[in-house]
VOLO-218951 format. One line per field, with one value per residue (C-alpha): x, y, z; residue number from 1. Coordinates in steps of 0.1 Angstrom, whole numbers, plus 5000, padded with zeros to 4 digits. Example, Ala and Ser with C-alpha at 12.3 -4.5 7.8 and 13.67 -1.06 7.14 Angstrom:
REM VOLO-218951
u = [5123/5137]
v = [4955/4989]
w = [5078/5071]
seq = [1/2]
This chain:
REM VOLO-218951
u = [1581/1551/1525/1508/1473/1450/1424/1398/1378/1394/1367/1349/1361/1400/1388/1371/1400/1425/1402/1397/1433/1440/1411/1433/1468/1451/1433/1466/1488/1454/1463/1499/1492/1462/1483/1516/1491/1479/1510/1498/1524/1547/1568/1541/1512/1533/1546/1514/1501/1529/1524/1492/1498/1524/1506/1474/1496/1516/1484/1466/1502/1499/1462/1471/1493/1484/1468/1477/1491/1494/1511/1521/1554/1537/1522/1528/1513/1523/1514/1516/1549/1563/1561/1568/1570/1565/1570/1542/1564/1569/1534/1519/1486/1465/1434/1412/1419/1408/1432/1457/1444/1426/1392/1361/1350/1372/1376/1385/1416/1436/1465/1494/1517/1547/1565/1593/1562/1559/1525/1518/1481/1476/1458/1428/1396/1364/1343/1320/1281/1271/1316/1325/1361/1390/1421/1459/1464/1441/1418/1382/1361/1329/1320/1318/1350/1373/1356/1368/1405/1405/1395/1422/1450/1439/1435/1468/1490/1475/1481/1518/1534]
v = [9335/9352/9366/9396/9396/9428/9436/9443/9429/9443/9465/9456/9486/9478/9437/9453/9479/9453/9432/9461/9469/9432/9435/9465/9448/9415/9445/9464/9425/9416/9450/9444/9406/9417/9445/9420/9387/9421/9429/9467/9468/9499/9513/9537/9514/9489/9516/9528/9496/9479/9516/9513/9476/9489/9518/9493/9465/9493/9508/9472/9460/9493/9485/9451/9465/9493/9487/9476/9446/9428/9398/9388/9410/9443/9463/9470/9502/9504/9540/9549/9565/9536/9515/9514/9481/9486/9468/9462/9473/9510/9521/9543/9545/9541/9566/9579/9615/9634/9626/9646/9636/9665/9660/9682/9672/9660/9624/9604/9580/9556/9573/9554/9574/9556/9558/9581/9607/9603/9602/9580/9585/9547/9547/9533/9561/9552/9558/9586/9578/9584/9583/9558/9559/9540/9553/9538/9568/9551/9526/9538/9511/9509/9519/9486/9470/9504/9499/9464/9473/9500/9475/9447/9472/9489/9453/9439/9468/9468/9432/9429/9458]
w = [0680/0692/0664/0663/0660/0651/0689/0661/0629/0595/0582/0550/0532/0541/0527/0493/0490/0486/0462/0438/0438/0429/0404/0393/0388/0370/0347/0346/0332/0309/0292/0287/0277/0252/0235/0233/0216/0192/0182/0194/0227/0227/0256/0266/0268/0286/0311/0321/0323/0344/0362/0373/0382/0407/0429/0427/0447/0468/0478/0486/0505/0526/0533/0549/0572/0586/0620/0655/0666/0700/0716/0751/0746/0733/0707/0672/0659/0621/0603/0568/0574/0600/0620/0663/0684/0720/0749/0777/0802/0784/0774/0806/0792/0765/0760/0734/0721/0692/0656/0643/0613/0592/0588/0585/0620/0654/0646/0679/0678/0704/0719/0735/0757/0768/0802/0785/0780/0741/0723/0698/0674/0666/0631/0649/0647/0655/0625/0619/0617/0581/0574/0543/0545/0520/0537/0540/0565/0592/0596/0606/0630/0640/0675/0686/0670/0683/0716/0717/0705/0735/0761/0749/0747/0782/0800/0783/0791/0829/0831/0807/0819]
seq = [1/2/3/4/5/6/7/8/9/10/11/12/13/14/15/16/17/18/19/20/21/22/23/24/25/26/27/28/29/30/31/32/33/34/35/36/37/38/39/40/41/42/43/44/45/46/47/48/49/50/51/52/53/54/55/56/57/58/59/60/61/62/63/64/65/66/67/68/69/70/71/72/73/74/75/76/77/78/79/80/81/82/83/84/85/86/87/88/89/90/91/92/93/94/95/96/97/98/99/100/101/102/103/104/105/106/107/108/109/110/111/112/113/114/115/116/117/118/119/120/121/122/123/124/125/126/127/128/129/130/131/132/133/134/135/136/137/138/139/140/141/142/143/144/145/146/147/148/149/150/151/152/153/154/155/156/157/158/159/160/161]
């Protein structure tokens, strides 16, 4: 079996996201365990509690996986709202367009269009200047890092498919 590696560094903010959402959850269980030793727990507390726990982990679960993957055999570009494995041999091109994403300004994202003719955003955008960003939607790189993941999914695609 063949594993998927990211073309790119993780960027800090996706690294510190998932930190402070597990900061979050162990916060979140310290509540519930400090009301239940104080004899204070009630279904309300506990529920909120156990809530928050929950959308803290979901949202640090969907921060570790959104991205794109390659191996020998393809690419893996997984979204907020799915997931699409591709083989080398289907993806025409890869280029950089501007996002469908809504922003204030055009953000510029990798595209892969496959031989079939469909377009595919990756969640890859190459981060603003000045642009902090903490978003499961995409995954904002620095210039240098997005350039990198262009040229490795460009040179594999060439050379795999």
């Amino acid at each position: 079996m063949l594993m998927w590696h990211r073309p790119y560094t993780v960027p800090r903010e996706i690294v510190l996201g998932e930190r402070g959402a597990a900061v979050i959850v162990a916060a979140a269980a310290a509540l519930v365990i400090a009301f239940a030793v104080g004899g204070r727990i009630d279904d309300v507390r506990a529920g909120v509690a156990t809530a928050v726990a929950l959308i803290a982990a979901a949202y640090a679960a969907r921060m570790r996986v959104v991205g794109v993957f390659v191996n020998d055999r393809g690419v893996l570009v997984r979204a907020f709202d799915g997931t699409v494995e591709l083989p080398w041999r289907s993806v025409a091109w890869i280029d950089v367009h501007p996002s469908d994403v809504r922003a204030t300004a055009p953000v510029l994202a990798i595209w892969i269009s496959t031989v079939d003719g469909e377009r595919i955003e990756t969640p890859l955008l190459r981060r603003r200047q000045g642009l902090v960003t903490n978003s499961v939607v995409a995954v904002h790189l620095p210039t240098a890092d997005f350039d990198r993941a262009l040229w490795e999914l460009r040179v594999r695609s060439s050379s795999e498919g």
